[in-house]
N, C-alpha and C positions, 0 to 999 in steps of 0.2 A: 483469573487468568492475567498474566502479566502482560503489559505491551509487545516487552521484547519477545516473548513466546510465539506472538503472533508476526512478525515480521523475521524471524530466525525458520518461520514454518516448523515449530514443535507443539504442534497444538497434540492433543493426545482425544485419543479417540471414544470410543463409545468402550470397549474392553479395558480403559487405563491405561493403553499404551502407547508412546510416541511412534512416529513412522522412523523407518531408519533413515541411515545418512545418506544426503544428498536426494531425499523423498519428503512428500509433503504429505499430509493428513487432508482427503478430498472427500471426505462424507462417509458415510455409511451406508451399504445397499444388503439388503437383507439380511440386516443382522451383522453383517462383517464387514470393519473399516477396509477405508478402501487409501491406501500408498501412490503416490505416482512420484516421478522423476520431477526433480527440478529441472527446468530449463537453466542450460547457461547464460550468462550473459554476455551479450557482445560488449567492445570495447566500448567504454565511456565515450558519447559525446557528451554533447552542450545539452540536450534535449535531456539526458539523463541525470546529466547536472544540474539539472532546474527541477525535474521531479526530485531528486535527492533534495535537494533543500527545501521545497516544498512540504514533503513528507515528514520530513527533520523538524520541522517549523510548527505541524500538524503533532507531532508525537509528544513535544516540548511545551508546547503552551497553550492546545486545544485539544486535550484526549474526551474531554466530551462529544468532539466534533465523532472521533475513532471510537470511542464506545454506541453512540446514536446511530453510525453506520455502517460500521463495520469495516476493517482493512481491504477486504477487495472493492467497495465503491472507493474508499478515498483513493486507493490505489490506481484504478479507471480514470477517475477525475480528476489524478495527480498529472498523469501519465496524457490523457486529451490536453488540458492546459499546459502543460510542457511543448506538446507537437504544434500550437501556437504561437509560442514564444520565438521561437528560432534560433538562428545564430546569436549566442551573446560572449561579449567580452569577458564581462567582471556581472557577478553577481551581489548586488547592493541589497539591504537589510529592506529598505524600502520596496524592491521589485517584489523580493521574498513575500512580503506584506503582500503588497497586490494580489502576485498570484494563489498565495495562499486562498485571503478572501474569494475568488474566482472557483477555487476549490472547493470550498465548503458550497458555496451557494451551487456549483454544480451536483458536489452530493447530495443536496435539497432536490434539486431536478431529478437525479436515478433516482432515489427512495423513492419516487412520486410514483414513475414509471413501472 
């Protein structure tokens, strides 16, 4: 399974087939994949622009982190470390580092959990 597959939500299912557009592939229940709606997204803040780089950072130069645990905890973990971050200006290579690192080691804490 490729990355992008999994952050586009075309994972494809227990039958071989993708969910349609604007649907996600949510497990399988007795035998029959189960579709749901993507959520919109609201307008970009800063908080969302800190997990996008985050995530970007994570896809780009630690897919062992994304293969060890999967896109929905790094996604959680993206997403908590961003809601700490705040209001920021300018995102620097260096913050990215930081929060990145904060990231991973929080995916260490869910796995655990």
């Amino acid at each position: 399974m490729f990355i992008n597959e999994l952050f586009e939500n075309k994972i494809k299912g227990a039958d071989g087939k993708a969910c349609w557009k604007n649907y996600r592939y949510a497990g399988t229940e007795n035998g029959k994949d189960r579709c749901v709606p993507v959520k919109k997204l609201k307008e970009n803040t800063d908080n969302e622009a800190v997990q996008s780089a985050i995530l970007n950072r994570i896809m780009r130069q630690h897919l062992d982190v994304l293969r060890q645990y999967g896109p929905d905890t790094c996604m959680r973990a993206a997403e908590e470390v961003a809601s700490y971050v705040g209001d920021v200006e300018e995102i620097g290579s260096s913050d990215v580092s930081a929060w990145t690192k904060q990231t991973i080691e929080l995916c260490q804490e869910l796995s655990r959990s």
